[in-house]
C-alpha positions as CSV (number, residue, x, y, z in Angstrom):
1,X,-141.8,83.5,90.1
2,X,-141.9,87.0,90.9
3,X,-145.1,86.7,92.6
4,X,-144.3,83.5,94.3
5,X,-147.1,81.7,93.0
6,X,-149.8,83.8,94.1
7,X,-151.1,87.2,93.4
8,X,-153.9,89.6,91.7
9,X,-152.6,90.7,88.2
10,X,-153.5,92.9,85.9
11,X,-153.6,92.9,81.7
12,X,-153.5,96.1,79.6
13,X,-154.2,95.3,76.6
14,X,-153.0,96.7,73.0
15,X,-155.9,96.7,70.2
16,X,-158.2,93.8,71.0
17,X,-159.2,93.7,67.5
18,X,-155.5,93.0,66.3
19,X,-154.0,89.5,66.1
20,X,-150.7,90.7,68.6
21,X,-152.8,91.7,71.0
22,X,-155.0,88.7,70.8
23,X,-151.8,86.5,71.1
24,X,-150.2,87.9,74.1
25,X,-153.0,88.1,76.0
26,X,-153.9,84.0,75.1
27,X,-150.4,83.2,76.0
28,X,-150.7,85.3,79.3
29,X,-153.9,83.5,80.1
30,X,-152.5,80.0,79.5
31,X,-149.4,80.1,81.5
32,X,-151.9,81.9,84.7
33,X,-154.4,78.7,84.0
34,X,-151.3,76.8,85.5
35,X,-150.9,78.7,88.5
36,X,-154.7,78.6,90.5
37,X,-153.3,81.2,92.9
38,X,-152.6,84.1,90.5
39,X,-155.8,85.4,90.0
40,X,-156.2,87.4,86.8
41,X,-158.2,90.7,87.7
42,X,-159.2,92.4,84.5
43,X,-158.1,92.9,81.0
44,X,-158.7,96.0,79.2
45,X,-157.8,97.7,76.2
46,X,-155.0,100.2,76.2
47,X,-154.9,100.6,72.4
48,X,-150.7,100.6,72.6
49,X,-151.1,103.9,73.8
50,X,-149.3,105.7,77.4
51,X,-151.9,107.9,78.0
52,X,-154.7,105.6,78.0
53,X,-153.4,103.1,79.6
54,X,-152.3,105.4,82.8
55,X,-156.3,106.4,82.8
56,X,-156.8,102.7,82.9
57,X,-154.7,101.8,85.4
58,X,-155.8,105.0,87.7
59,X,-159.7,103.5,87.5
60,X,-158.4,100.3,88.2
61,X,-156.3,101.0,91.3
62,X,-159.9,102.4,92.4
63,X,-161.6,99.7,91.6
64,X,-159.5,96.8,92.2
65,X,-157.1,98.4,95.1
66,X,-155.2,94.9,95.6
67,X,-153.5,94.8,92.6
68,X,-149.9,92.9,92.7
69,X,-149.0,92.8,89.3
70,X,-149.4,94.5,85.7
71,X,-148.8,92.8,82.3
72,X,-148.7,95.8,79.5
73,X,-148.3,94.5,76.1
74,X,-145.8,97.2,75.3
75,X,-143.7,99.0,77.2
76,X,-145.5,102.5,76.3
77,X,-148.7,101.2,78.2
78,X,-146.1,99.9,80.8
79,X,-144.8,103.4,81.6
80,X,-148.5,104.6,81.6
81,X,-148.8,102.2,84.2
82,X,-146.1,102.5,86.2
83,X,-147.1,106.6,86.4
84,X,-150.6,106.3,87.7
85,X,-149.3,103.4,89.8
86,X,-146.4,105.8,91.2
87,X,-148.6,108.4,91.4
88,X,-151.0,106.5,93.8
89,X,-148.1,105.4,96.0
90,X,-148.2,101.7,94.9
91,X,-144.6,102.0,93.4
92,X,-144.1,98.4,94.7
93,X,-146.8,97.2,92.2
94,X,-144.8,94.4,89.4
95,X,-144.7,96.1,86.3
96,X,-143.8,94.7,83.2
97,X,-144.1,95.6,79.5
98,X,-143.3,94.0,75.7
99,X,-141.2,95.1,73.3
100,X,-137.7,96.3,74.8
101,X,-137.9,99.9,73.7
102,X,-135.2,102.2,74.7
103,X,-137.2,104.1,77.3
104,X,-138.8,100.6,79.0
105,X,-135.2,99.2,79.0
106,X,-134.6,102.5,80.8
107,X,-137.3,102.3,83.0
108,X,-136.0,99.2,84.2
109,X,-133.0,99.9,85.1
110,X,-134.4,103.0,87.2
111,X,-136.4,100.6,88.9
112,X,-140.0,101.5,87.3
113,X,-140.3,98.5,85.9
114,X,-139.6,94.8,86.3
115,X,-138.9,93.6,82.8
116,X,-139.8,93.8,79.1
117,X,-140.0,91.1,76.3
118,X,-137.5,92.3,73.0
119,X,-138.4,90.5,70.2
120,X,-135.3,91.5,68.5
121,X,-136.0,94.0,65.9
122,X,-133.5,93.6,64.1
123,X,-134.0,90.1,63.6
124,X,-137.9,90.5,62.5
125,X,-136.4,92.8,59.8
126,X,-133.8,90.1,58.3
127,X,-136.4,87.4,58.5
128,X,-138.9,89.9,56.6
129,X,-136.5,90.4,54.0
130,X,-135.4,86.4,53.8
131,X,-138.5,85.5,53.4
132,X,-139.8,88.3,50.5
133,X,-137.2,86.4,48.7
134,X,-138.0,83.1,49.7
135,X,-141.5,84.3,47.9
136,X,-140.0,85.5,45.1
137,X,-137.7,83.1,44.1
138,X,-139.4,80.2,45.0
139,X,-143.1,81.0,45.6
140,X,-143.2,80.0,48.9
141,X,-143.1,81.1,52.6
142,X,-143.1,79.1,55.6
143,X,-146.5,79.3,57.9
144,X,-144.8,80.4,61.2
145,X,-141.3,82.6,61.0
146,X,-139.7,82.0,64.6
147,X,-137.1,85.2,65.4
148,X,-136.7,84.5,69.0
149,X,-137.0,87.1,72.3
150,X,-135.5,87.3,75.3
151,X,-136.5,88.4,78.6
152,X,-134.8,91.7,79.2
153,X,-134.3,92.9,83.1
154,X,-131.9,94.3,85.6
155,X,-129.5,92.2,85.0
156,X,-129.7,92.7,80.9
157,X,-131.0,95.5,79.9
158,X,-127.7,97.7,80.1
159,X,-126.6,95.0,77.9
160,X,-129.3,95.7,74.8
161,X,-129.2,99.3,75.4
162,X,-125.9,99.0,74.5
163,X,-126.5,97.0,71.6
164,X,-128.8,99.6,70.0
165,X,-126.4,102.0,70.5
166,X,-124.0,100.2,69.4
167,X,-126.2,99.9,65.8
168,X,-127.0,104.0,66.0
169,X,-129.9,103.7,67.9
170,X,-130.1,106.0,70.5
């Protein structure tokens, strides 16, 4: 939507050898198959990591000057991003991230980024522990543990910061 349908973007990777990498970046790729006009640049490896991916994203602005939008898959890689990106004067490049850390939540509210994806944390972590005991008592587990996400973005992300606060997370 952001785009408006159209538009050169960008994937920085996590660890392509890990299965949450590989996941995101499939899901990505099947929602851009829909929509001919966004045209998916590159996809490289950041590891998770800032650093790298802000060396990344500085080769690839040389490279590929016409870039419209990045997809980080976490909000480190996004902030790496969003620095080489700021750095280069393309501050008006759509910058998003995964996780809905403090410091990405913070980022987009400073207007570095656009959003981040929290997969609610804290959820995961009761789920975890519901189903060690689901094992344990009966044996069993279910193949796929839905906890949910949300979107998080100008409009919310005051919101969850609050929340972690709220919990002692700071």
């Amino acid at each position: 939507e952001q785009l408006g349908g159209s538009g050169n973007v960008v994937i920085i990777e996590g660890n392509p050898a890990g299965q949450t990498s590989q996941d995101r970046v499939k899901g990505f790729e099947e929602v851009i198959a829909t929509h001919p006009d966004i045209k998916l640049q590159v996809s490289q490896p950041g590891n998770f990591k800032r650093d790298e991916a802000m060396t990344i994203m500085e080769n690839l602005i040389q490279s590929n000057p016409d870039i419209d939008a990045v997809l980080a898959l976490n909000d480190e890689m996004a902030l790496g991003a969003w620095q080489a990106l700021d750095e280069a004067g393309k501050a008006d490049v759509l910058v998003t991230g995964f996780d809905g850390a403090l410091e990405g939540l913070q980022a987009i509210l400073d207007g570095k980024m656009y959003a981040s994806m929290n997969q609610d944390a804290f959820a995961q972590g009761g789920e975890a522990v519901r189903a060690a005991v689901e094992v344990l008592n009966e044996n069993t587990i279910d193949e796929w543990i839905r906890v949910g996400g949300k979107v998080c973005d100008k409009d919310n992300a005051q919101g969850l910061i609050d929340y972690f606060a709220e919990h002692g997370f700071q």
